[in-house]
FISEBA-14865 format. One record per residue (C-alpha): residue number from 1; x, y, z. Coordinates in nm, 2 decimals. Layout:
<atoms>
   seq        x        y        z
   NUM        X        Y        Z
...
</atoms>
This chain:
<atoms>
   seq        x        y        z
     1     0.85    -1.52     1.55
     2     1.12    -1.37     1.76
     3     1.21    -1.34     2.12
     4     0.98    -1.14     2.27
     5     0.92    -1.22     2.59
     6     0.53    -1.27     2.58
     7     0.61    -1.57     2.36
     8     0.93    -1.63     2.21
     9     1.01    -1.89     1.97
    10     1.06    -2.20     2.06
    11     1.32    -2.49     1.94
    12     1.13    -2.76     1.80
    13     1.30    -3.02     1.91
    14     1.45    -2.94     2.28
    15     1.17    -2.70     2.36
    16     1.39    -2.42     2.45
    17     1.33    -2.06     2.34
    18     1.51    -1.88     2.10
    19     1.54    -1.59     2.39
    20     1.75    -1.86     2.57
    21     1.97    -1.99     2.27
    22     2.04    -1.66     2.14
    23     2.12    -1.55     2.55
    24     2.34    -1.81     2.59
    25     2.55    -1.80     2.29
    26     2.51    -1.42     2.17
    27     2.77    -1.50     1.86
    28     2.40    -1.62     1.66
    29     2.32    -1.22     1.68
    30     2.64    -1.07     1.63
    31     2.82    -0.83     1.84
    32     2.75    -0.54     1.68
    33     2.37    -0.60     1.74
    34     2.43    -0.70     2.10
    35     2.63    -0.36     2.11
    36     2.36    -0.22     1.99
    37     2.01    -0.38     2.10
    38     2.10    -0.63     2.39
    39     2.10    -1.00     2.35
    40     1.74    -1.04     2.21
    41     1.63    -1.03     1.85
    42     1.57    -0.63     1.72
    43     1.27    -0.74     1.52
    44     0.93    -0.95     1.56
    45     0.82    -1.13     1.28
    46     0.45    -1.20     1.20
    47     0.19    -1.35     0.97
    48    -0.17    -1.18     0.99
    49    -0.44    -1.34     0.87
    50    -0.72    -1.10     0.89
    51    -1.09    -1.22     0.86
    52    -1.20    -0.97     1.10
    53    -1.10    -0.63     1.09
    54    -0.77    -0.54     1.34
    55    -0.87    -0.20     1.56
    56    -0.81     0.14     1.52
    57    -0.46     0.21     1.68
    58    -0.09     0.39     1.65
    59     0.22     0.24     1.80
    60     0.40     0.46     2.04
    61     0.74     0.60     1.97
    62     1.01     0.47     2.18
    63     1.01     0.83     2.45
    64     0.62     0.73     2.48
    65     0.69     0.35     2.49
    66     0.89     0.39     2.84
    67     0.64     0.62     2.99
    68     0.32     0.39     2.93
    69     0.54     0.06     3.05
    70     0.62     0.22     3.38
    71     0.30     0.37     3.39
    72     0.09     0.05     3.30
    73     0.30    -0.27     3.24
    74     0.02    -0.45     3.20
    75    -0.12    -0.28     2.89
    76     0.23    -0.19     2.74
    77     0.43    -0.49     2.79
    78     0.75    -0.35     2.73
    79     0.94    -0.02     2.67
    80     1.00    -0.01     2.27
    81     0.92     0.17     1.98
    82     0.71     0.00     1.70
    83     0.77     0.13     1.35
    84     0.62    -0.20     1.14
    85     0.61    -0.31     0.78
    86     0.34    -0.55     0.59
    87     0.39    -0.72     0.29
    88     0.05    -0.85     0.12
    89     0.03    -1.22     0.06
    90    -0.40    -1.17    -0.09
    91    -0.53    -0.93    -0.13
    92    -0.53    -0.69     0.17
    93    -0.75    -0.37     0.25
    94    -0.68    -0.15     0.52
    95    -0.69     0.23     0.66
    96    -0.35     0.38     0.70
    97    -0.26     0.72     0.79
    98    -0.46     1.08     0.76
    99    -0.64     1.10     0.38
   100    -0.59     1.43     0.21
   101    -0.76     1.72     0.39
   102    -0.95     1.79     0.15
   103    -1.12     1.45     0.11
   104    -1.21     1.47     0.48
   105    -1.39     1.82     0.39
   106    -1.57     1.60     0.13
   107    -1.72     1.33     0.37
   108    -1.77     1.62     0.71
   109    -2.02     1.81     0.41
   110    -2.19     1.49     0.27
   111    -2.27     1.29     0.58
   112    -2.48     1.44     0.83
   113    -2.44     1.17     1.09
   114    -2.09     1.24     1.08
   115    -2.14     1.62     1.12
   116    -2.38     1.57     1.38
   117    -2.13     1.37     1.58
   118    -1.81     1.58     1.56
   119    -2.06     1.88     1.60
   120    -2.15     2.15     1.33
   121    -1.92     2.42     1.46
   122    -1.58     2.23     1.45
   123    -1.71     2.12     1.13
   124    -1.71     2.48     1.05
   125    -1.38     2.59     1.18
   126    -1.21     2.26     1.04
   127    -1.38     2.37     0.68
   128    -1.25     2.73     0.71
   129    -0.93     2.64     0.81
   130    -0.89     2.38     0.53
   131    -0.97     2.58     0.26
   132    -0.82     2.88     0.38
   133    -0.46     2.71     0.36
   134    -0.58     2.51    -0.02
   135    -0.25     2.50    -0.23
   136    -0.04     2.65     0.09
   137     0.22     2.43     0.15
   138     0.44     2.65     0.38
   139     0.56     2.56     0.72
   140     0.27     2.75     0.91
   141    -0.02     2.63     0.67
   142     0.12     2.27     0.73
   143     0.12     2.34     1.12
   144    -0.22     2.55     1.09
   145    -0.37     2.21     0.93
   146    -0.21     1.96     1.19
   147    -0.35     2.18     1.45
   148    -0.69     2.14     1.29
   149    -0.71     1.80     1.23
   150    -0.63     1.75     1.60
   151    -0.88     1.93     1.71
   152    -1.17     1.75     1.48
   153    -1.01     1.43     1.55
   154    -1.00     1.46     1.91
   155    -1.39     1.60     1.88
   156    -1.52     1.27     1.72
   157    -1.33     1.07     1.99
   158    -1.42     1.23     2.29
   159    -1.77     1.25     2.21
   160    -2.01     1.07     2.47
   161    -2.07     0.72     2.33
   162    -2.45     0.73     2.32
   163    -2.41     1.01     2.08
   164    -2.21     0.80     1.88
   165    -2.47     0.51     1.92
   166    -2.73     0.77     1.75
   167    -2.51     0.87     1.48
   168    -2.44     0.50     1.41
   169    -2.77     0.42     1.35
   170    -2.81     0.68     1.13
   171    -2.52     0.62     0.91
   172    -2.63     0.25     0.88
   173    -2.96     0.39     0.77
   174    -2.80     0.64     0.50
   175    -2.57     0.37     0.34
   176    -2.78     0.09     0.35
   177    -3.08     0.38     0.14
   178    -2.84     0.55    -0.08
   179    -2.50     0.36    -0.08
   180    -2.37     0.72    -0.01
   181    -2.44     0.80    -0.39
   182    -2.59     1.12    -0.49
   183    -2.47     1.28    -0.19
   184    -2.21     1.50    -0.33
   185    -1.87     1.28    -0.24
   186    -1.60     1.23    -0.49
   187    -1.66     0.98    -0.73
   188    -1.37     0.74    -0.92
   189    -1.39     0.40    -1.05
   190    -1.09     0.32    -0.78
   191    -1.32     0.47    -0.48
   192    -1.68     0.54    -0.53
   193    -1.93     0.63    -0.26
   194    -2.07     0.26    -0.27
   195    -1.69     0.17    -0.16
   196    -1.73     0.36     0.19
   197    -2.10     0.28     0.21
   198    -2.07    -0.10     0.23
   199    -1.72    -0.07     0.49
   200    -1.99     0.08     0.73
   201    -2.27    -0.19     0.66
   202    -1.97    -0.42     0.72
   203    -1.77    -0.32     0.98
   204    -2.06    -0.21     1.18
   205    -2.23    -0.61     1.14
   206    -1.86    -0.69     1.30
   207    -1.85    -0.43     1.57
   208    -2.18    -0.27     1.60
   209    -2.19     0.09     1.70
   210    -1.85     0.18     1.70
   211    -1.61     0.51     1.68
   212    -1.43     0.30     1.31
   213    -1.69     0.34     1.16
   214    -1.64     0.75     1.14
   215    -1.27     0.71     1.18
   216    -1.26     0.53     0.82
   217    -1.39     0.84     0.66
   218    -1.06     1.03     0.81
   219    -0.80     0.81     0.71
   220    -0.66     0.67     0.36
   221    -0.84     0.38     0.26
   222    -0.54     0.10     0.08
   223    -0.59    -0.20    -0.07
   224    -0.26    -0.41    -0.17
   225    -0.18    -0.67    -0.41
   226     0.01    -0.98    -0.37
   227     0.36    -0.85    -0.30
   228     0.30    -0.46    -0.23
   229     0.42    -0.33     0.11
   230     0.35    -0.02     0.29
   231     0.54     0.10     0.63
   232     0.37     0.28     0.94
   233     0.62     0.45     1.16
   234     0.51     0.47     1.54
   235     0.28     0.71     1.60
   236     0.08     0.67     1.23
   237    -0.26     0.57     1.30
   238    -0.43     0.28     1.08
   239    -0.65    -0.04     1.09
   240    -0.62    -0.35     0.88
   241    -0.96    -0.44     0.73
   242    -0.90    -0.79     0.56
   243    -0.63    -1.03     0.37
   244    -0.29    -1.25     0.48
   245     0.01    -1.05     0.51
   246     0.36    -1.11     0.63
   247     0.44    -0.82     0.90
   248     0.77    -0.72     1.05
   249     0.82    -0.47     1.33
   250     1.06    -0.34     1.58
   251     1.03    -0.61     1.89
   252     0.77    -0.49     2.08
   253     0.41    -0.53     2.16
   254     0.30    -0.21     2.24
   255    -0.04    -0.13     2.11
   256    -0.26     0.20     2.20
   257    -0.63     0.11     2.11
   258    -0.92     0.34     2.05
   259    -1.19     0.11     1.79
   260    -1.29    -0.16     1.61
   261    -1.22    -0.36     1.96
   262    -1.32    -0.52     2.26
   263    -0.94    -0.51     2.40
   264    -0.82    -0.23     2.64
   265    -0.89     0.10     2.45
   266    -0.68     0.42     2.52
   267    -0.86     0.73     2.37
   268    -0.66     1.01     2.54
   269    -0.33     0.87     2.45
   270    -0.41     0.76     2.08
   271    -0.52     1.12     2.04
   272    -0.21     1.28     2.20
   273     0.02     1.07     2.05
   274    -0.04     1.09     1.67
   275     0.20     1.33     1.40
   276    -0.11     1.47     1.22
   277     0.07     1.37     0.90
   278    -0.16     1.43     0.65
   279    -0.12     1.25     0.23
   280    -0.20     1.04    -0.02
   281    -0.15     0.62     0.09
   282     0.12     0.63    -0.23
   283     0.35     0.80    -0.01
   284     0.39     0.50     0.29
   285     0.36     0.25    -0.01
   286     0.67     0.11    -0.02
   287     0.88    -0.04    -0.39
   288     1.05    -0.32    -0.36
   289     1.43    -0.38    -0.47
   290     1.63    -0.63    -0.60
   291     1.86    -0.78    -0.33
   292     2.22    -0.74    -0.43
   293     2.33    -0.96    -0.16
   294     2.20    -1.28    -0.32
   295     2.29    -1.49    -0.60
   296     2.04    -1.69    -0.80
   297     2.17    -1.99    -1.02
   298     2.08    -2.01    -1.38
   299     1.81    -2.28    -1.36
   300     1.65    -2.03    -1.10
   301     1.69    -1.71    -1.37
   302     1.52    -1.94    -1.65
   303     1.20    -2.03    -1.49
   304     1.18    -1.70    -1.37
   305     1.29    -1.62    -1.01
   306     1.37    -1.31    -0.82
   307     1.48    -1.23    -0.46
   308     1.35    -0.89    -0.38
   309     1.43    -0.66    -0.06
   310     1.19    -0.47     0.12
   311     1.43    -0.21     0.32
   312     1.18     0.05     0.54
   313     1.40     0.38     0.66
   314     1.47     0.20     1.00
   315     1.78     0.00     1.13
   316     1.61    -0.24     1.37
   317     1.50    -0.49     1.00
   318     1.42    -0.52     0.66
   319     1.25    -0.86     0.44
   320     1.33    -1.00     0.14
   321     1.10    -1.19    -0.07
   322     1.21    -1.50    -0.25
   323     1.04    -1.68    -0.52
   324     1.23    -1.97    -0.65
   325     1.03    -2.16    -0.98
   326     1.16    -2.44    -1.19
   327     1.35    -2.79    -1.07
   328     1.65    -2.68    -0.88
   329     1.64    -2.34    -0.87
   330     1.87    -2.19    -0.59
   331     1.96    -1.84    -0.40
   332     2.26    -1.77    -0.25
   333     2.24    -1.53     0.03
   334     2.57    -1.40     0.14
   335     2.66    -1.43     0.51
   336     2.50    -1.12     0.76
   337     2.60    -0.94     1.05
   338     2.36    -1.04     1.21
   339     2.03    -1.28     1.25
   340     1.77    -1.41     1.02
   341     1.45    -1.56     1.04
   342     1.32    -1.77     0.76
   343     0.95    -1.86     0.69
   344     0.85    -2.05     0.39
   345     0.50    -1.91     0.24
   346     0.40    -2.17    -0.04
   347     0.50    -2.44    -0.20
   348     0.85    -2.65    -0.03
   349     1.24    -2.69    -0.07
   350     1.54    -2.71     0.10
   351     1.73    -2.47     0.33
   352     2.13    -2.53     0.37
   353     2.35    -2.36     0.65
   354     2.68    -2.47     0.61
   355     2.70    -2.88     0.57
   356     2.33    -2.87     0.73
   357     2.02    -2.93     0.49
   358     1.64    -2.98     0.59
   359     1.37    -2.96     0.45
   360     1.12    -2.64     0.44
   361     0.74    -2.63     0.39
   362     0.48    -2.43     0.41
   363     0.49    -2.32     0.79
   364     0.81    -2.41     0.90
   365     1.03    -2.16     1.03
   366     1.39    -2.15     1.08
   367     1.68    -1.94     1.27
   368     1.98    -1.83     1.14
   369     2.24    -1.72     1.28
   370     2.50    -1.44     1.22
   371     2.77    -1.51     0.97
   372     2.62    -1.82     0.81
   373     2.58    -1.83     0.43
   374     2.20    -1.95     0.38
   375     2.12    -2.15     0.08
   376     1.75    -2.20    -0.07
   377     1.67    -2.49    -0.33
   378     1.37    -2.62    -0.48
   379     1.37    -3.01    -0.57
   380     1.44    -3.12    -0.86
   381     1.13    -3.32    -0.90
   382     0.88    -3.01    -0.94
   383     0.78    -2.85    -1.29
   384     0.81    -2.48    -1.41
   385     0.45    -2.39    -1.26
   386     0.57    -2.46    -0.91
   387     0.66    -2.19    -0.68
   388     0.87    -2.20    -0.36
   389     0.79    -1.84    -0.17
   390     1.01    -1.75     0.16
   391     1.02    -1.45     0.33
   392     1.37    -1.38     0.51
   393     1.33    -1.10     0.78
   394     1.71    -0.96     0.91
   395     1.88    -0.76     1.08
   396     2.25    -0.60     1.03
   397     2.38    -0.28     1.21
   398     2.71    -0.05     1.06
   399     2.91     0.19     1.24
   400     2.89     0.04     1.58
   401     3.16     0.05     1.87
   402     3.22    -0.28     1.99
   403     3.44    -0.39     2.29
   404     3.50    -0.68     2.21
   405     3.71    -0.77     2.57
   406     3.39    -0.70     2.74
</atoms>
């Protein structure tokens, strides 16, 4: 949802895109965001549903997004940066970012495929160097550590794919015969060993021999509940394993591959590209807010509503998450600086913008344009039980010049 150029929304009923309505009359953005991103939408709005896991990749920051474009159009379709946002609508599970250090030492010393395939001696160094810097948190530990885990990370990757065949088959074999218990890894009622064991058995019946399936034991393993968010800048590494989830990112659809798919993989660049950032998955979790720019009515309040904003550290968008319960419960969203898209999760309602009032279901989508108060209304016909869920992705720059003659 959007107007990217690789396929922009389209007008249901005259066909035309929302890159050519909003090019045509640019007040539906706003002229600060014009000012400030051109006549196209900032953001690209998504819902994943994820039966089969999504590959191992980063999104390129936006000095690296104009060098792969001109260097390979086809592969990086445009020239942007692609810091994204997922809100869970199941249950979701996914890899996101470098785990904790020290939980890497914990998998390199208990699986032996694993330490066969980055090789014993960088094993070795990476060990040393780990626990040399334990409870350092100083500038040069931090740096010392980065430069470690690149050079680890980059061993597994580059290794020759038959030796990664091999060490395949011999994970496989080790999970499937011990579940990865009794082999000295950490063991919580959250993650046990079985946990990592059966993403292996599974991945590898949905990939085969594959690079993910020794990636995984490097990166933070998440799962999300109905509602919880986390946020990736470009350049953080991850994979999403399985649920539905409502994503929003900058507008682009740059992508830099490297497992866990049979699309155009770019090793080299996925390697050279990522921070290194290494902590617990709490830390990209993100807490939603109430939105303060919103106004439920009091049948809404009584049954239970809420309108919550999920605002990531970025200017390009944010969400906000509506639930609306009871017969003729109703938000209020005050008029933006800019554009909204509006998709409506569960259940149905109304959606008002100005004297104009349709009907939303499940599915349906709807623009909105700057400056336009948008109202959202359940029927009166529905009980307590019922639930009307939206998700409103916007956008809304400050502190922009505008010339306003031009």
């Amino acid at each position: 949802m959007g107007t990217h150029p690789s396929n922009p929304s389209k007008d249901v009923l005259t066909g035309r895109t929302l890159l050519d309505l909003v090019q045509d009359n640019q007040a539906l953005l706003s002229m600060p965001i014009v000012a400030r991103y051109g006549a196209k939408l900032p953001f690209l709005f998504k819902v994943l549903s994820i039966n089969k896991a999504l590959s191992i990749q980063a999104h390129p920051n936006k000095k690296l997004a104009e060098e792969l474009h001109a260097r390979d159009p086809k592969n990086y379709p445009d020239d942007n940066h692609k810091p994204e946002m997922a809100i869970a609508l199941t249950n979701f599970e996914g890899l996101c970012g470098f785990r904790p250090l020290g939980e890497i030492v914990a998998f390199l010393e208990a699986l032996e495929p694993l330490r066969e395939l980055v090789g014993e001696e960088k094993v070795r160094e990476f060990v040393e160097t780990i626990k040399s810097t334990e409870g350092d948190e100083s500038e040069e530990a931090v740096k010392k550590n980065k430069a470690a885990l690149r050079a680890i990370f980059s061993s597994l990757m580059s290794s020759p794919e038959e030796k990664m065949k091999q060490a395949a088959d011999k994970l496989v074999v080790l999970a499937t015969e011990t579940s990865f218990s009794g082999l000295g890894l950490p063991d919580s009622q959250e993650h046990p060993p079985s946990l990592f064991a059966n993403l292996v058995l599974k991945l590898h019946t949905q990939f085969g021999p594959d690079y993910g399936l020794f990636v995984l034991f490097f990166l933070n393993y998440v799962t999300l509940s109905p509602g919880e968010a986390i946020f990736l800048r470009a350049d953080d590494i991850h994979a999403y394993l399985s649920g539905d989830i409502v994503e929003c990112m900058a507008n682009s659809d740059n992508v830099v591959r490297a497992g866990l798919t049979p699309k155009f993989k770019d090793v080299d660049t996925l390697v050279n590209m990522l921070t290194y950032d290494y902590a617990p998955i709490e830390q990209q979790k993100m807490q939603p807010t109430e939105y303060a720019y919103a106004t439920l009515n009091r049948a809404g309040y009584s049954f239970g509503s809420e309108i919550m904003l999920y605002d990531p550290p970025i200017e390009e968008f944010s969400v906000v998450r509506t639930v609306l319960r009871g017969p003729g419960a109703k938000a209020t969203f005050d008029p933006l600086e800019g554009p909204s898209i509006v998709i409506c999760v569960k259940g149905e309602g109304y959606i008002s913008v100005g004297p104009k009032r349709m009907e939303l279901k499940e599915g349906q989508v709807f623009f909105v344009g700057a400056t336009a108060e948008c109202v959202l209304q359940t029927g009166e016909g529905i009980d307590g039980e019922e639930e009307f869920v939206t998700f409103k992705a916007f956008c809304e720059v400050e502190d922009v010049e505008v010339n306003r003659d031009a």
